[in-house]
C-alpha positions in Angstrom: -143.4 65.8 -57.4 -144.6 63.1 -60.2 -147.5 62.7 -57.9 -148.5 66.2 -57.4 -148.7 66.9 -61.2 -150.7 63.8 -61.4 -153.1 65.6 -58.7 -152.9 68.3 -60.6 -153.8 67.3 -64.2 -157.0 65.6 -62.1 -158.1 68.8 -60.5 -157.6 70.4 -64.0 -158.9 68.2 -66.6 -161.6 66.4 -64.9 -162.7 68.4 -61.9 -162.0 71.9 -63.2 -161.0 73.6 -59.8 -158.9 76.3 -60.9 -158.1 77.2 -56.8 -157.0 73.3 -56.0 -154.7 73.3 -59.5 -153.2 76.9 -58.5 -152.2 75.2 -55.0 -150.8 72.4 -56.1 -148.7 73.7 -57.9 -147.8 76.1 -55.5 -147.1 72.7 -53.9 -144.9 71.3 -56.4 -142.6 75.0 -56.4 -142.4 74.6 -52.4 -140.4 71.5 -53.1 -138.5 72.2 -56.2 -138.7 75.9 -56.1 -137.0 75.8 -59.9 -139.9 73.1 -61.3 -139.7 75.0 -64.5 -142.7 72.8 -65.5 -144.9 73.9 -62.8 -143.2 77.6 -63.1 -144.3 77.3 -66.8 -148.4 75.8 -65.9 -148.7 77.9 -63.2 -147.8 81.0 -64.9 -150.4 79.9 -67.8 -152.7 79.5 -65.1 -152.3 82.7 -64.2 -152.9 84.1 -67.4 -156.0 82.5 -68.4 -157.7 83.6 -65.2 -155.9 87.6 -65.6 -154.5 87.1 -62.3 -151.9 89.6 -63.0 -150.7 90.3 -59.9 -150.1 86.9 -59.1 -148.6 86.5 -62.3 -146.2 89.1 -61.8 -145.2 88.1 -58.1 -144.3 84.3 -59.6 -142.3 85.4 -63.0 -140.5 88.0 -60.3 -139.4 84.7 -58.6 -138.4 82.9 -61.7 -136.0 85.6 -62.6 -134.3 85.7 -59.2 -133.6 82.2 -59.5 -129.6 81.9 -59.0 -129.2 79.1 -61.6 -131.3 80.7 -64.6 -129.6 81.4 -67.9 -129.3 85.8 -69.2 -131.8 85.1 -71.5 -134.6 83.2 -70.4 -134.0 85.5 -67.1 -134.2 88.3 -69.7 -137.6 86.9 -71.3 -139.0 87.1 -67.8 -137.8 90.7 -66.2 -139.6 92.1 -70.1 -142.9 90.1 -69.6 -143.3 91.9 -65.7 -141.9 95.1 -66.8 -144.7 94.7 -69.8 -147.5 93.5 -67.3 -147.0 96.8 -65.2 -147.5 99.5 -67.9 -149.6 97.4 -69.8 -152.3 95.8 -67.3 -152.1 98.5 -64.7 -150.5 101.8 -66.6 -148.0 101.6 -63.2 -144.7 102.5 -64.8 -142.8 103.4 -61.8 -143.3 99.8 -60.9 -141.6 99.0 -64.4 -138.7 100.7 -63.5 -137.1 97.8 -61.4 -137.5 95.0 -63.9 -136.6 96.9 -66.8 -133.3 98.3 -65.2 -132.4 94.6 -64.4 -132.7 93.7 -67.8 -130.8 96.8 -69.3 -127.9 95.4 -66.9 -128.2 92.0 -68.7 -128.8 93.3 -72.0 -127.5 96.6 -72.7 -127.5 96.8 -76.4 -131.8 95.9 -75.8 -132.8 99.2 -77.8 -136.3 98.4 -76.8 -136.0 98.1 -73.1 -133.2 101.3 -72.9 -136.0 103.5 -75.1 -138.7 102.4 -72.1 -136.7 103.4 -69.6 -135.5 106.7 -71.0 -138.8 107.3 -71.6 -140.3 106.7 -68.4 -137.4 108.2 -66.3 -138.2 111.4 -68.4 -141.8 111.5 -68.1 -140.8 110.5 -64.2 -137.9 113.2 -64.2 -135.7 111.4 -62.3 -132.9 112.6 -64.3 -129.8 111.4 -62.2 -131.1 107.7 -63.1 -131.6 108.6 -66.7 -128.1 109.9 -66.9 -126.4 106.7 -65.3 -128.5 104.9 -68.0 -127.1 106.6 -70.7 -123.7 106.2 -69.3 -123.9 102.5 -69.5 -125.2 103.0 -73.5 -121.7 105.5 -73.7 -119.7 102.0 -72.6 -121.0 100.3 -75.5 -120.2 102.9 -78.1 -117.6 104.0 -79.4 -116.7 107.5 -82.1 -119.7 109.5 -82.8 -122.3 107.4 -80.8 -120.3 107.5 -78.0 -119.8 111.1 -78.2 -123.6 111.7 -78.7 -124.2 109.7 -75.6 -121.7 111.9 -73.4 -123.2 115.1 -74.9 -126.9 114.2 -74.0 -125.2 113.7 -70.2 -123.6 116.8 -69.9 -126.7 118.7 -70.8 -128.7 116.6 -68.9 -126.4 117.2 -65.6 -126.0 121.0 -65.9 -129.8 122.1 -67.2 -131.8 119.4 -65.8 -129.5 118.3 -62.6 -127.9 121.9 -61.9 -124.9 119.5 -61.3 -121.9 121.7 -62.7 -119.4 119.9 -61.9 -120.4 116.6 -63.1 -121.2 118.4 -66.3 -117.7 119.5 -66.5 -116.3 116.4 -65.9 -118.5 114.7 -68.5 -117.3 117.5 -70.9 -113.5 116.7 -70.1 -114.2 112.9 -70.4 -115.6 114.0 -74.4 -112.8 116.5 -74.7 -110.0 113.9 -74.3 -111.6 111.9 -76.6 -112.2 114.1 -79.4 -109.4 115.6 -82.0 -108.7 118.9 -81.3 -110.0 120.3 -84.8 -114.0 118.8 -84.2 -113.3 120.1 -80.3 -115.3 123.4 -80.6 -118.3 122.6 -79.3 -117.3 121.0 -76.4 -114.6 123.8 -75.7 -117.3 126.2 -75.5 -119.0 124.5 -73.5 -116.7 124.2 -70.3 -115.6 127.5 -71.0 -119.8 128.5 -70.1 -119.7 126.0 -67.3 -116.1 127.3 -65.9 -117.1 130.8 -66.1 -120.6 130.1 -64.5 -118.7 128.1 -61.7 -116.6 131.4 -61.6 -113.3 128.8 -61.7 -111.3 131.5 -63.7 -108.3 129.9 -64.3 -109.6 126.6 -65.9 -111.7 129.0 -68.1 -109.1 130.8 -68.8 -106.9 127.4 -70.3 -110.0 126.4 -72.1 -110.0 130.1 -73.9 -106.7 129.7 -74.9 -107.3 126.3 -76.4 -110.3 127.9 -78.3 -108.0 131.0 -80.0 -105.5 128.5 -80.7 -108.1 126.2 -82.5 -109.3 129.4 -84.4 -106.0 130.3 -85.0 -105.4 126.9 -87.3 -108.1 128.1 -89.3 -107.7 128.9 -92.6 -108.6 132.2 -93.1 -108.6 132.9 -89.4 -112.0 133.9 -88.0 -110.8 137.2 -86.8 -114.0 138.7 -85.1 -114.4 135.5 -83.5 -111.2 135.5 -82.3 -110.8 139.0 -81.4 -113.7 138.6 -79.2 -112.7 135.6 -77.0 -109.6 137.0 -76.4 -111.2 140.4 -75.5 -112.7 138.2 -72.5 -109.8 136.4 -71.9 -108.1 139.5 -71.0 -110.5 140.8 -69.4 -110.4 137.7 -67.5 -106.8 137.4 -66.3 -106.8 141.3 -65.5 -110.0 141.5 -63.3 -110.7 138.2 -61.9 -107.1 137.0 -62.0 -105.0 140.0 -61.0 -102.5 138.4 -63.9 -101.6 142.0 -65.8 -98.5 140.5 -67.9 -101.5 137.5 -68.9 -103.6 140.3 -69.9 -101.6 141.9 -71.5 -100.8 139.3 -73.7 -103.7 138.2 -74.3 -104.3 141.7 -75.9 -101.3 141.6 -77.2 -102.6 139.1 -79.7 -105.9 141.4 -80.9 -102.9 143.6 -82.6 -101.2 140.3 -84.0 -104.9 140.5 -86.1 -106.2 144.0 -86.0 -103.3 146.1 -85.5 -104.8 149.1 -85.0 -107.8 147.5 -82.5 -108.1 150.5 -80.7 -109.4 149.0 -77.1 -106.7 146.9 -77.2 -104.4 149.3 -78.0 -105.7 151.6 -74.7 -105.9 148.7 -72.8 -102.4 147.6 -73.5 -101.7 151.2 -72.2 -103.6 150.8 -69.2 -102.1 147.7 -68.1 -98.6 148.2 -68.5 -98.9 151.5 -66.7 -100.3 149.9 -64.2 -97.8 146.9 -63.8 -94.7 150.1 -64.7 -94.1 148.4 -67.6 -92.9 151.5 -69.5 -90.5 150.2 -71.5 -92.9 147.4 -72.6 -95.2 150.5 -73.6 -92.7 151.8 -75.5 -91.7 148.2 -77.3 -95.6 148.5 -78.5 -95.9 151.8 -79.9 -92.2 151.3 -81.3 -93.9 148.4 -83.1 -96.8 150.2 -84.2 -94.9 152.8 -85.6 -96.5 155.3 -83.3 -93.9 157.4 -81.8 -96.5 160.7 -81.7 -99.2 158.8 -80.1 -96.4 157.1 -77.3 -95.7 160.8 -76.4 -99.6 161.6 -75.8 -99.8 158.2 -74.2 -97.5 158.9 -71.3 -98.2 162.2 -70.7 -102.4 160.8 -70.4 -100.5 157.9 -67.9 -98.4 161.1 -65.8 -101.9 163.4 -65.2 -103.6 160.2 -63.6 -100.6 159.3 -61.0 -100.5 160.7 -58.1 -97.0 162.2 -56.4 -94.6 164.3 -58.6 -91.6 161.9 -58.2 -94.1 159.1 -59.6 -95.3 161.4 -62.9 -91.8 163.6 -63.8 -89.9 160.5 -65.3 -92.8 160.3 -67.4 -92.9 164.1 -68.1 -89.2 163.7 -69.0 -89.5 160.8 -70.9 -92.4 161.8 -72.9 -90.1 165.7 -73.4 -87.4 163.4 -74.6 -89.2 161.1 -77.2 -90.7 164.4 -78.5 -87.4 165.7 -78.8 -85.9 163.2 -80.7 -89.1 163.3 -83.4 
């Protein structure tokens, strides 16, 4: 090896054959394929004549050498990925180098922001969602949580993958106190209902009216209206009446005299023959006329006269007693 650098500093200094320098050094790496000496000439060779390509195949090399430190192997993988977009404008080719380093060096801001950017520009959007994953493990509070937010939304608008959406969302919900949880709430409770997964929707609306709830004052309107779809919820998609119901049962708790919940409550304990739940809620109400008009409205829509006469007679006797 001595000998061949001896060739070569001849062929360099004195003869000034660029091709005969260039292959014995190629010589030199054939038997000591980590010559970091002739790794190091070479590559300056390289340079000085703009053979990039060749410059790019042989610092490739050096950074796959099994016995080369992070950082030197770190040094290399930046100066390929920066020959690629620099020299040619190929930054698909940048992609490989780049990733490797981002696995060496995570916390590299400057070779993460490259390859966010080109995966973007690139829209390869699964790959830009695992990178931002391995920024998440990093991070921690806020950060973090920005991190896992960007994913979601990348998964469900850009990927159209729900459910890894939803499971990015629960991963941020777990980690998140329940009081700065509202965002991220609302958000499965879009993805749930889009899925049409009812029942996890459902437990997610209930976790939003109980947030609201802590409030102080209470949102009411806001309130109101989720559990207006909640209801809805549990009595159409569901087939849950006595979950409806109290669902609705809770618009009164805040607006007592909510009207639709107040016909809907009707509706739903007629049709589960809850009668004597009907009558706990006008009882409660204070609305002993309006429980008399109520049944007699519930009798004129059944069908069969031993179904509507204990309602007749019900209704005859709660008149009576008024």
């Amino acid at each position: 090896v001595a000998r061949l650098f001896e060739v070569a500093e001849i062929y360099r200094d004195r003869l000034k054959l660029d091709v005969m320098v260039i292959n014995t050094y190629h010589a030199i790496l054939k038997l000591d394929s980590e010559n970091r000496r002739a790794g190091d000439e070479l590559a300056a060779k390289f340079r000085a004549l703009s053979r990039w390509n060749d410059l790019i195949a042989l610092l490739t090399k050096r950074a796959e050498a099994p016995n080369l430190g992070d950082a030197e192997r770190v040094v290399l993988l930046r100066e390929v990925a920066d020959l690629w977009t620099e020299r040619f404008g190929n930054f698909a080719n940048a992609i490989k180098p780049l990733e490797k380093l981002v696995e060496l060096a995570p916390e590299d801001g400057d070779a993460v922001a490259r390859l966010e950017e080109i995966y973007t520009k690139r829209r390869q959007w699964r790959q830009l969602v695992d990178l931002l994953g391995k920024q998440a493990r990093v991070l921690d509070g806020d950060a973090r949580r920005a991190k896992h937010v960007e994913m979601a939304r990348l998964a469900a608008e850009r990927l159209g993958d729900m459910r890894l959406a939803i499971e990015i969302y629960n991963r941020i919900l777990a980690e998140t106190a329940p009081a700065d949880a509202g965002d991220t709430l609302a958000a499965l409770a879009g993805l749930y209902e889009r899925e049409k997964r009812h029942l996890a929707y459902a437990e997610i609306a209930h976790r939003q009216v109980a947030a609201l709830r802590e409030k102080q004052p209470v949102p009411v309107k806001e309130a109101i209206a989720l559990l207006e779809k909640l209801g809805t919820v549990y009595a159409e998609r569901l087939a849950a009446p006595q979950q409806a119901a109290a669902a609705w049962q809770q618009i009164l708790e805040l607006e007592p005299n909510h009207g639709k919940a107040l016909r809907t409550l009707r509706e739903l304990y007629a049709l589960a023959g809850d009668f004597a739940g009907l009558e706990a809620l006008y009882a409660k109400l204070g609305q002993g006329e309006e429980l008399v008009e109520a049944l007699l409205a519930i009798a004129d829509r059944m069908d069969g006269k031993d179904k509507r006469l204990p309602l007749v007679q019900r209704a005859a006797e709660l008149a009576q007693e008024r």
